[in-house]
One Martini backbone bead per residue (centre of mass of N, CA, C, O) as a GRO file, in nm:
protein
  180
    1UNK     BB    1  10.051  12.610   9.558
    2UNK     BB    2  10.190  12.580   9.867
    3UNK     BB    3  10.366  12.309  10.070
    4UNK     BB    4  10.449  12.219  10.330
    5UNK     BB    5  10.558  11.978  10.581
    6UNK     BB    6  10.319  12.000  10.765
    7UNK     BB    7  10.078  11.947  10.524
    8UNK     BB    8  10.220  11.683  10.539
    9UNK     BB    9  10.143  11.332  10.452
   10UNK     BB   10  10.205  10.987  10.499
   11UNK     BB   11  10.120  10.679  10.373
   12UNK     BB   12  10.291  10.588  10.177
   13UNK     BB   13  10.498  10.576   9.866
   14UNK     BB   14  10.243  10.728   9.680
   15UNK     BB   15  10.094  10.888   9.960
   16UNK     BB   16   9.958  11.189  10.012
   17UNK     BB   17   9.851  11.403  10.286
   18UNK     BB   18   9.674  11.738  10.241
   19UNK     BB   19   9.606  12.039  10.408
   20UNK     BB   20   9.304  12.211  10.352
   21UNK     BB   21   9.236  12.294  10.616
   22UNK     BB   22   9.030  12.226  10.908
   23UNK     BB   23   8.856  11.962  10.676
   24UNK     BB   24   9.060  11.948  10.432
   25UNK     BB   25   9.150  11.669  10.253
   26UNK     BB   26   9.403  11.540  10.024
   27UNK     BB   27   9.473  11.315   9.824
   28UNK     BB   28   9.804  11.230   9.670
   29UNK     BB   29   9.963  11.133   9.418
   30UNK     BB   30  10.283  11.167   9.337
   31UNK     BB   31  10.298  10.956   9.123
   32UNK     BB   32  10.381  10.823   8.808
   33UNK     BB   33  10.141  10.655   8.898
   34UNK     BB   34   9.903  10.369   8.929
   35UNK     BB   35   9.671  10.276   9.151
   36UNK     BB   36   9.529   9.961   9.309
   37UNK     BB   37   9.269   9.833   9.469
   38UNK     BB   38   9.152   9.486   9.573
   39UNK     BB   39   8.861   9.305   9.568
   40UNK     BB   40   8.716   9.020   9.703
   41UNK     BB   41   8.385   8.838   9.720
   42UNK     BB   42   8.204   8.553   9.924
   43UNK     BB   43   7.908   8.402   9.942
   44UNK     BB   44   7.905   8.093  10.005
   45UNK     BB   45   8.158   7.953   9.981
   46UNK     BB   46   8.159   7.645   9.840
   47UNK     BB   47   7.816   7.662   9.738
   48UNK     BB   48   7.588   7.627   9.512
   49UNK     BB   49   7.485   7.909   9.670
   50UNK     BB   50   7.599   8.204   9.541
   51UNK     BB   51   7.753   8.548   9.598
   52UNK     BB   52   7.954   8.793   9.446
   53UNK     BB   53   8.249   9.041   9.481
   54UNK     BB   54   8.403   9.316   9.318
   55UNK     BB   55   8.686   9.594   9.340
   56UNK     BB   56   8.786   9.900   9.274
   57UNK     BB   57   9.078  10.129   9.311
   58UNK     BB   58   9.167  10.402   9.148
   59UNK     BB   59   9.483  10.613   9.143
   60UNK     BB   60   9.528  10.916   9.002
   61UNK     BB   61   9.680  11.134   9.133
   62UNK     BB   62   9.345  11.319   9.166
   63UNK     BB   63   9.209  11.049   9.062
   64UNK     BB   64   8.920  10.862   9.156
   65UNK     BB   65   8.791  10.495   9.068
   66UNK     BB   66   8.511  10.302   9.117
   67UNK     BB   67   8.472   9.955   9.079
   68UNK     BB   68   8.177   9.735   9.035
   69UNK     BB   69   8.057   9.400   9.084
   70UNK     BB   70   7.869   9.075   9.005
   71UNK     BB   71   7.800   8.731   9.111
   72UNK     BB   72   7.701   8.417   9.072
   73UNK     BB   73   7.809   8.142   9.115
   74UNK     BB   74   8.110   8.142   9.260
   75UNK     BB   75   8.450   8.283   9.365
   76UNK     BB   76   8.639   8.416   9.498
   77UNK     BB   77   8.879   8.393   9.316
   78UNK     BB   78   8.684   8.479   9.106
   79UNK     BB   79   8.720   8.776   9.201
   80UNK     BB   80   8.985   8.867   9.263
   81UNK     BB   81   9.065   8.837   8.956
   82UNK     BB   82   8.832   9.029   8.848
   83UNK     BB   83   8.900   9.277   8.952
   84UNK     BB   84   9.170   9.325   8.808
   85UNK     BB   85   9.080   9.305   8.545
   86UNK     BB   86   8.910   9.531   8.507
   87UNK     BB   87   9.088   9.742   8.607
   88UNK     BB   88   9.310   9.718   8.364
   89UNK     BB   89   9.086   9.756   8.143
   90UNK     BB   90   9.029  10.064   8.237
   91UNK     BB   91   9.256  10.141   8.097
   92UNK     BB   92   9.389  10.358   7.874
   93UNK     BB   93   9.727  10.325   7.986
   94UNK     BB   94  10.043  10.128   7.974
   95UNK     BB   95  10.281  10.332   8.019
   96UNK     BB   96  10.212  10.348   8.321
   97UNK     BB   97  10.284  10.262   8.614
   98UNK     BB   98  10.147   9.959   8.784
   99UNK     BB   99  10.018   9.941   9.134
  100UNK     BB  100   9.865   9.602   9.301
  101UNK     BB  101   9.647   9.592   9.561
  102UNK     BB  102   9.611   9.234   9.717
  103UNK     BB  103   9.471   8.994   9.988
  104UNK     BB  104   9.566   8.787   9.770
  105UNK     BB  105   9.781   8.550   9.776
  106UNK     BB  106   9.750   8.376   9.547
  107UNK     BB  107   9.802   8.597   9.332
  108UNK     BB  108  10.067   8.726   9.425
  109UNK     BB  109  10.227   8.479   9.415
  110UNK     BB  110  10.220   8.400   9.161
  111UNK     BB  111  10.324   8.656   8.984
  112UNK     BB  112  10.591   8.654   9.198
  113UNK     BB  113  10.634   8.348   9.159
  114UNK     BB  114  10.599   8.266   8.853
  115UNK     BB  115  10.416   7.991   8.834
  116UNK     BB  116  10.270   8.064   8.530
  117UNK     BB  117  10.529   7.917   8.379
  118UNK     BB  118  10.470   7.643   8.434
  119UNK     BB  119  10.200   7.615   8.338
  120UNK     BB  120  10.236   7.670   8.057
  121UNK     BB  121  10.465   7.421   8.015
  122UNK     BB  122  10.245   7.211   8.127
  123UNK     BB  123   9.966   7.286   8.030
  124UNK     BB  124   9.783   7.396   8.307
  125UNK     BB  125   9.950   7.273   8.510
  126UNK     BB  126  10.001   7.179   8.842
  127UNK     BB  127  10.229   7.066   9.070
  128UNK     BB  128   9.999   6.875   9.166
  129UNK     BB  129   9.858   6.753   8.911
  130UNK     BB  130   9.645   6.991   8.832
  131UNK     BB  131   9.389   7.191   8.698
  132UNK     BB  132   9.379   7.505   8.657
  133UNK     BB  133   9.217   7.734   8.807
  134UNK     BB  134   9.081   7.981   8.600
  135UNK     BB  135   9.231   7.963   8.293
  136UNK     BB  136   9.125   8.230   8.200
  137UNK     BB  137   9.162   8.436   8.402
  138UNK     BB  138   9.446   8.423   8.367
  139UNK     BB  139   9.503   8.469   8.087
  140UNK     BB  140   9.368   8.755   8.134
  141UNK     BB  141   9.550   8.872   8.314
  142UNK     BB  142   9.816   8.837   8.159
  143UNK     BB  143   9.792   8.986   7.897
  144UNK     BB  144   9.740   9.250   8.098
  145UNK     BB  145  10.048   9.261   8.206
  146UNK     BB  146  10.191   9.222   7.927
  147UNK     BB  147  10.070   9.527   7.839
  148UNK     BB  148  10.239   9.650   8.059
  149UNK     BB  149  10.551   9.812   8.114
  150UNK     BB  150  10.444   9.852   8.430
  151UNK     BB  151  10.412   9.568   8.698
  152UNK     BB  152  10.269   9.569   9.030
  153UNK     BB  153  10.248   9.343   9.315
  154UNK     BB  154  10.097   9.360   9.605
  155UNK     BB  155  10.084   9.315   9.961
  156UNK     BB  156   9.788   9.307  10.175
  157UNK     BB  157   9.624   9.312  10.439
  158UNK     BB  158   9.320   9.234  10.542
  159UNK     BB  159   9.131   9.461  10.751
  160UNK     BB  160   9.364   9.649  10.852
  161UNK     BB  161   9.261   9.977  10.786
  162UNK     BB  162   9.343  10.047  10.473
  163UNK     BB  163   9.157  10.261  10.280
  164UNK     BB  164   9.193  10.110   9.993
  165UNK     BB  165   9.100   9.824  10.089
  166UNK     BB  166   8.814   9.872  10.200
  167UNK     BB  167   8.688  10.006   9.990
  168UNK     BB  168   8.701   9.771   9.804
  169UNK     BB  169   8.551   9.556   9.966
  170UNK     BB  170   8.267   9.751   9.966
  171UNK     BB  171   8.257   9.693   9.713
  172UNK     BB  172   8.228   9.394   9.682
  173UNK     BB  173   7.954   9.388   9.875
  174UNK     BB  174   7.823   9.570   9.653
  175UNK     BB  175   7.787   9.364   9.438
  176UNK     BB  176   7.689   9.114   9.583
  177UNK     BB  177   7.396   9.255   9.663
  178UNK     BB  178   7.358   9.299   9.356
  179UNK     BB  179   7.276   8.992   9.282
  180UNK     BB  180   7.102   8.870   9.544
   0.00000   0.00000   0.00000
């Protein structure tokens, strides 16, 4: 199949949406890299009774795989951790570039400013001297992100009409909605 320039739109820098026809678009990764797009959920957080739910958007090439749960009492942060961990988890393959799409900015700030680092060298104590919430899941995050070759996280908007970026979020209040 030949594709002209008027029948490809840009998404962002690694989605192109290609029009096949009258009614139907593909959109494809036009790079050899992994595209991972996550999200939790939590209703009634930080109170005694509540339930979460993380989800994430896999997509290489023209496959997207869509992967989703949920727990009873936890926290957003604790979704939002799982969702990307399940992610990387669920990869097949390390060699090849993994950039991950997250609307949570604590996650992306700790691993793009390497808080990680600090945390670590005092013993998973924070800058203000208290201890790092949910440190097993920190640690089994930073071990999957250190053992991919090529590791990028991005932060977007949540809410913001990103077309998975909501994908994930709906995937994550199905998480939630079904440990209810």
């Amino acid at each position: 199949m030949v594709i002209s320039s008027e029948d490809a739109v840009t998404i962002n820098e690694n989605l192109i949406a290609v029009a096949l026809g009258s009614n139907f678009i593909l959109e494809v990764n036009i790079l050899d890299k992994i595209i991972i797009y996550t999200d939790g959920a939590c209703s009634n957080n930080q109170s005694s009774v509540n339930y979460g739910g993380y989800g994430a958007v896999l997509i290489f090439k023209d496959n997207i795989k869509e992967i989703y749960g949920g727990e009873k009492n936890t926290t957003n942060n604790i979704m939002e951790l799982t969702a990307i961990i399940k992610a990387l988890e669920s990869l097949k393959r390390r060699d090849i570039p993994v950039n991950v799409y997250s609307d949570s900015a604590y996650i992306v700030n700790c691993i793009n400013n390497k808080w990680y680092i600090n945390w670590r060298r005092n013993g998973w104590i924070t800058s203000k001297k208290t201890p790092v919430e949910n440190r097993e899941l920190w640690e089994k995050l930073l071990s999957l992100i250190e053992h991919i070759d090529n590791f990028e996280i991005i932060k977007v908007k949540g809410h913001a009409g990103d077309k998975y970026n909501e994908l994930a979020d709906e995937l994550a209040r199905r998480g939630a909605n079904e440990v209810k």
